[in-house]
C-alpha positions as CSV (number, residue, x, y, z in Angstrom):
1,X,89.0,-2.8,-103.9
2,X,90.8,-3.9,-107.1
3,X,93.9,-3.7,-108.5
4,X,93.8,-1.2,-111.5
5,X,94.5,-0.9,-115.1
6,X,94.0,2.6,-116.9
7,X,91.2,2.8,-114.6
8,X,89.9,6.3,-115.7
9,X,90.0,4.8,-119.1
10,X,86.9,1.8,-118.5
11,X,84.3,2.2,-120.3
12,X,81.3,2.1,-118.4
13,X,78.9,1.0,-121.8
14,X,78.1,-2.3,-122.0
15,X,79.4,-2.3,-125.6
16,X,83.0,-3.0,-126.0
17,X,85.6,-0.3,-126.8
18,X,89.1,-0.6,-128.3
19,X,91.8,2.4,-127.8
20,X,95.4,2.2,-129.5
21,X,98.4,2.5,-127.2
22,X,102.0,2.8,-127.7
23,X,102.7,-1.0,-127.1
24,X,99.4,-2.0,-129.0
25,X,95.4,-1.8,-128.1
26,X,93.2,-1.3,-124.7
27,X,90.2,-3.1,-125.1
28,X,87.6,-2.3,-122.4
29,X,84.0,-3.3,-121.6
30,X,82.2,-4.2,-118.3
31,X,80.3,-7.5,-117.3
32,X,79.8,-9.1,-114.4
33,X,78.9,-5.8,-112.3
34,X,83.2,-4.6,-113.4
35,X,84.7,-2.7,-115.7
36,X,86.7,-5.3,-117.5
37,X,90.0,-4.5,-119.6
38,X,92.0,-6.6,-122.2
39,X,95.7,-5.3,-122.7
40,X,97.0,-6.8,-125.8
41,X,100.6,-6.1,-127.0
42,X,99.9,-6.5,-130.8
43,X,100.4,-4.5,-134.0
44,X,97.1,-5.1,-135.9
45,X,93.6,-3.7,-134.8
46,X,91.6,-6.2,-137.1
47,X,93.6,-8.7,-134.6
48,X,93.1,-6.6,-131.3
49,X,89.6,-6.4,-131.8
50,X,89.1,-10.4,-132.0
51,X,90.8,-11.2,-129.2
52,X,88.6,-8.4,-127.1
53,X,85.7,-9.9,-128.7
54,X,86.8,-13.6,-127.7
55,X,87.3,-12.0,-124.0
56,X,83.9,-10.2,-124.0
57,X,81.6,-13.0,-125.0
58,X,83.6,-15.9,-123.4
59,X,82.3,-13.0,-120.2
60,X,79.2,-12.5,-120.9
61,X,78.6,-16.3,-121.4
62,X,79.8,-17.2,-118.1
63,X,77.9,-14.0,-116.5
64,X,74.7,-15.0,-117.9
65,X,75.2,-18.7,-117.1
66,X,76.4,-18.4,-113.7
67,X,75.4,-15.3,-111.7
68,X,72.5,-15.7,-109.2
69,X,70.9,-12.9,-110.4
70,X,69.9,-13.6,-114.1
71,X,66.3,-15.2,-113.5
72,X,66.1,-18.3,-115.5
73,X,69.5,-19.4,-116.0
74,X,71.1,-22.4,-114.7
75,X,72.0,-21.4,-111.0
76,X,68.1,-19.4,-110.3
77,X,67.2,-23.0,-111.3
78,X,69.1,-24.7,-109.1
79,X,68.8,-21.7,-106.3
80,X,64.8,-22.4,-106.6
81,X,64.6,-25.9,-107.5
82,X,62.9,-26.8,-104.1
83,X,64.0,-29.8,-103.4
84,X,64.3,-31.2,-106.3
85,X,67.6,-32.2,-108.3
86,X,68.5,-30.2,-111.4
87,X,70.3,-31.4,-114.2
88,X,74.3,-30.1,-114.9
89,X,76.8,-30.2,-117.3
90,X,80.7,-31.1,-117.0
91,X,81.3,-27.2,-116.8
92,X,79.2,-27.1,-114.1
93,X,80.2,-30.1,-112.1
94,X,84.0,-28.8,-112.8
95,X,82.8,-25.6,-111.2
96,X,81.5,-27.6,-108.2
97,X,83.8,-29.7,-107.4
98,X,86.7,-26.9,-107.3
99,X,84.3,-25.3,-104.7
100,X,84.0,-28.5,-103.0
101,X,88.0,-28.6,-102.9
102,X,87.7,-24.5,-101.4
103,X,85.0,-25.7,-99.1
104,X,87.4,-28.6,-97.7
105,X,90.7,-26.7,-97.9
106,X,89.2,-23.9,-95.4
107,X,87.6,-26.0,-92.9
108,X,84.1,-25.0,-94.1
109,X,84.9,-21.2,-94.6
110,X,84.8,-20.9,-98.0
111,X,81.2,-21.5,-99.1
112,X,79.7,-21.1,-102.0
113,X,76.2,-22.1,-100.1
114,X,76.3,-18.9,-97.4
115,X,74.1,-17.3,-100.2
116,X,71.1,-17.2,-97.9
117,X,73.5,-15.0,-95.3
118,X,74.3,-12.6,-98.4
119,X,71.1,-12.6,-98.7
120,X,70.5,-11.2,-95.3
121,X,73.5,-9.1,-94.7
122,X,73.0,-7.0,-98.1
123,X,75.9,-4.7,-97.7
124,X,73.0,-1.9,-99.3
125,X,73.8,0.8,-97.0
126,X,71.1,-1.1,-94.2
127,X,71.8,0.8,-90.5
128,X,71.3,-2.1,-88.7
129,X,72.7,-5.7,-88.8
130,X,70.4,-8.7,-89.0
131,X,69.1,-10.3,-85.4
132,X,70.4,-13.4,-84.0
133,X,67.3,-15.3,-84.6
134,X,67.1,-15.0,-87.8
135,X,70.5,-15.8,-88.4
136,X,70.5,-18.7,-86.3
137,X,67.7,-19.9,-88.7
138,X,69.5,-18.9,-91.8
139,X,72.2,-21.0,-90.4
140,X,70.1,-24.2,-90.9
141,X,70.4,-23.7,-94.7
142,X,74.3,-23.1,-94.8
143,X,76.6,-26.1,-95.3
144,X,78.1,-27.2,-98.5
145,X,78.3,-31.5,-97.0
146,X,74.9,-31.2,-97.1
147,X,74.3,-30.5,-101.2
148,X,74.5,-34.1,-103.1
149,X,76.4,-34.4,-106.6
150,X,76.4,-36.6,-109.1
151,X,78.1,-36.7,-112.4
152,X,74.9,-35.1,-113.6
153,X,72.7,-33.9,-111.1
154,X,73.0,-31.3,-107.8
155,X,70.8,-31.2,-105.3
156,X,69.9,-29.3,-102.6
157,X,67.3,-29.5,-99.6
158,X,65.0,-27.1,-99.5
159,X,66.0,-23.5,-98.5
160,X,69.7,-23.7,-99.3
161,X,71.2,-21.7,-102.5
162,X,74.6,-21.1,-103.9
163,X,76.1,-18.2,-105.5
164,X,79.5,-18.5,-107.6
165,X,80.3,-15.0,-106.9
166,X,83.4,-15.6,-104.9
167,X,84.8,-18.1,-108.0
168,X,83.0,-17.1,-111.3
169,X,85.0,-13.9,-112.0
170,X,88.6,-15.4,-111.6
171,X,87.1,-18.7,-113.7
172,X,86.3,-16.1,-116.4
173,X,89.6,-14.3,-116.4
174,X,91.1,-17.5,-116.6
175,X,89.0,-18.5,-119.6
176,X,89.2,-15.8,-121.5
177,X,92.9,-15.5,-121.6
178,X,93.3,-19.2,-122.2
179,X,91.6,-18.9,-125.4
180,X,93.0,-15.7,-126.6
181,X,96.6,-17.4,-125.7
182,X,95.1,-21.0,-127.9
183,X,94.8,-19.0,-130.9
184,X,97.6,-16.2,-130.6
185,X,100.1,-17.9,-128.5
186,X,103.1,-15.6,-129.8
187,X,100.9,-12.4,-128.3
188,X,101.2,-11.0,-125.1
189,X,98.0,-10.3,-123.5
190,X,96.7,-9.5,-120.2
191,X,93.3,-9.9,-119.1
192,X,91.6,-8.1,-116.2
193,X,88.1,-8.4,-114.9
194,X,87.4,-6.0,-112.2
195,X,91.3,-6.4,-110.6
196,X,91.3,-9.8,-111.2
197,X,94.2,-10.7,-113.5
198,X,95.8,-13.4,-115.8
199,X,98.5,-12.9,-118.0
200,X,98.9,-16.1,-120.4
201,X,101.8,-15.7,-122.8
202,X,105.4,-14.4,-121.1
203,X,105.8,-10.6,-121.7
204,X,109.9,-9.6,-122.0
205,X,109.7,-6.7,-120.1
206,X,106.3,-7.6,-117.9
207,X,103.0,-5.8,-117.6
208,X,103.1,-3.0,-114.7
209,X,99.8,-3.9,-112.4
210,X,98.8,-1.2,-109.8
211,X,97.3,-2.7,-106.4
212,X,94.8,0.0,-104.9
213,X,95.3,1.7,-101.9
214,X,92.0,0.5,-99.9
215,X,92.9,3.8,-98.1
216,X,93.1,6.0,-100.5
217,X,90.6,4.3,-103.5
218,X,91.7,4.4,-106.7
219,X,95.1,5.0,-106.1
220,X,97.7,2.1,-106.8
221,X,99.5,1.3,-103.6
222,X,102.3,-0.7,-104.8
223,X,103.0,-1.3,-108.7
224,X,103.6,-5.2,-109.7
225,X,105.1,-6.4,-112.7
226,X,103.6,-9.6,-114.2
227,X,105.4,-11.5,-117.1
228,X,103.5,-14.4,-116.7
229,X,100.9,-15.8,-114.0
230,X,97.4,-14.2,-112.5
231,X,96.5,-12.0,-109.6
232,X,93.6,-11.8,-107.4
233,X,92.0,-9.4,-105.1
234,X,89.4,-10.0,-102.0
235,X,88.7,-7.4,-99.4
236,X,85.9,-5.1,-98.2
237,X,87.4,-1.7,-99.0
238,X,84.3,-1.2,-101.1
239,X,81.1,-3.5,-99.5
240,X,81.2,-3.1,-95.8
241,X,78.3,-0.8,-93.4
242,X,78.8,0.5,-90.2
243,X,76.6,0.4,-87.0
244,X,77.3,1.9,-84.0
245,X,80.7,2.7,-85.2
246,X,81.5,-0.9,-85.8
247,X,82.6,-1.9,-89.6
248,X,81.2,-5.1,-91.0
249,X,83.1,-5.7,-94.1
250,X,80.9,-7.9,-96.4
251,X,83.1,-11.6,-96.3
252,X,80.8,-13.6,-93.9
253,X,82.1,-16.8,-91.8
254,X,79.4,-19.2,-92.9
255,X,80.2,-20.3,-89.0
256,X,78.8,-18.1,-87.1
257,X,76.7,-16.2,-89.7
258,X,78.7,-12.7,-88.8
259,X,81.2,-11.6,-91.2
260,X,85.0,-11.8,-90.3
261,X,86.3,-10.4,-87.6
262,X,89.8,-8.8,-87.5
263,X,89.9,-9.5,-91.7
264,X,92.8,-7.5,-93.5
265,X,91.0,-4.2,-95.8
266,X,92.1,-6.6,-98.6
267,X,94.3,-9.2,-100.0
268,X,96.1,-9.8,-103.1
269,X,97.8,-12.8,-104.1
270,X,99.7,-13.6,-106.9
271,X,99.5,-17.3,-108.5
272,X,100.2,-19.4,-111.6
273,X,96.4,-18.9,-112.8
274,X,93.4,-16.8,-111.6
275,X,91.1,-19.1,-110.2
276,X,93.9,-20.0,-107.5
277,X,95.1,-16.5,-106.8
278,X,91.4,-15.6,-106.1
279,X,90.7,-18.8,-103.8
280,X,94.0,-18.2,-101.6
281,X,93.0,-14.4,-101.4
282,X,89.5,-15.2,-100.1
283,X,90.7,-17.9,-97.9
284,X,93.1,-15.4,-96.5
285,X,90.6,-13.0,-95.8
286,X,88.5,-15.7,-94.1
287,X,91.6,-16.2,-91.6
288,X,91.0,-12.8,-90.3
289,X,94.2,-12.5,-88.1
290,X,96.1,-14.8,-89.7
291,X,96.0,-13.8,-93.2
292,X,99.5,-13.0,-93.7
293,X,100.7,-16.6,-91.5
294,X,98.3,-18.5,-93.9
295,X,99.6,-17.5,-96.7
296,X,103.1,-17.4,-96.1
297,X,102.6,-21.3,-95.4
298,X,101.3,-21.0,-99.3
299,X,104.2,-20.0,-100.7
300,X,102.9,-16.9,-102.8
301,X,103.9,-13.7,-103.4
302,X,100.9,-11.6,-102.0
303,X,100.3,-8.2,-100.3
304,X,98.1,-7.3,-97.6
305,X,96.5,-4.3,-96.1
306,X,95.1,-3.7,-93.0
307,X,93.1,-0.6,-91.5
């Protein structure tokens, strides 16, 4: 579930593509396992095509640094360090500490170190749902309190692992359009990774952003208008099994070590930048049957769907 842009339009190369439109250029590439657009509202190609490429590697950088599944990089070290502490830099200790702040925020629901649960509940199409004992033992290695920081080390006891997926995407969004906005602040652009917006210069008459129907997929529900400001979507419209006619949607209360009961089919949530939209959606989500009451308290415009 995503909210869509053009969506028959994404290229689905890894290369990047640039289409003209009557208010300027579609850029379009995919990283980070989404189809990834960049709407900009400018005259000049020569000028559409760097701010695409600015969008697409400031993507792939962050894709290749921080996704759990690239062997090598800096979080498989950290995932199979051991035991033993791994050195960071300030991006990464920025990253943490904001997932600290999640983890804090939601009473321990949002937790970037219930890896080892994804890990079990793999949301593959598996017909059967993981025994209690060995998610009781998983359980042991879930906890956020118990990874240490320091200003340049993380570490992590034996058998725990993180994965930024529930972060890294929104931080990207938010990234990207920063710098495009840096060096064309008199542009309107909007940025969108996989339904995950951020619009950084004010557009006079707004950018029209379609919310899919997690009913009916790929089919915008309700159209938004975005001048300036992000958007976020969590749900589990797309990544969910059944088992003996019970849905298990893939957003797992690090708790219990079961994924949420009563959750919404998905939430968006529209906030001043990405990274925030995309932490109060997920948080949402994690209330289960008080998504909308939690974020009503937040005071954000957001839509939810239920089944």
């Amino acid at each position: 579930m995503s909210a869509n842009l053009s969506r028959s339009e994404t290229n689905t190369d890894s290369d990047i593509s640039l289409q003209p439109r009557t208010w300027g250029f579609l850029g379009t590439f995919k990283a980070m396992a989404s189809p990834c657009e960049v709407l900009m509202a400018v005259p000049d190609e020569h000028v559409a095509m760097q701010m695409l490429q600015v969008a697409y590697q400031e993507a792939k950088r962050i894709e290749q640094k921080f996704s759990r599944f690239i062997k090598g990089n800096l979080i498989w070290q950290i995932n199979h360090a051991n035991g033993t502490a791994i050195p960071i830099d300030a991006e990464t200790l920025h990253l943490l500490h904001f997932a600290q702040q999640c983890y804090q925020l939601s009473d321990g629901a949002f937790d970037i170190s219930a890896c080892p649960l994804m890990t079990l509940w793999r949301f593959d199409g598996q017909k059967t749902i993981p025994n209690q004992r060995d998610i009781n033992q998983t359980l042991q290695h879930v906890g956020l309190n118990n990874i240490s920081l320091s200003q340049t080390h993380i570490h992590m006891p034996v058998g725990m692992s993180v994965d930024f997926g529930g972060i890294g995407k929104e931080y990207a969004v938010d990234k990207a359009a920063q710098m495009i906005a840096q060096r064309w602040p008199n542009h309107s652009v909007l940025v969108n990774f996989g339904g995950d917006i951020a619009c950084p210069n004010t557009k006079s008459d707004g950018w029209q952003v379609g919310i899919e129907n997690p009913q009916k997929l790929d089919n915008a529900a309700a159209l938004l208008t975005i001048r300036q400001g992000a958007l976020a979507t969590s749900g589990t419209t797309r990544r969910y099994i059944e088992v003996d006619g019970k849905r298990y949607g893939h957003i797992i209360n690090p708790t219990t070590g079961y994924p949420i009961e009563q959750a919404p089919l998905s939430v968006t949530v529209l906030a001043p930048n990405c990274v925030m939209a995309g932490m109060l959606a997920t948080m949402a989500m994690l209330k289960g049957p008080e998504a909308e009451a939690f974020l009503q308290q937040q005071g954000v415009d957001f839509k939810v769907f239920r089944g």
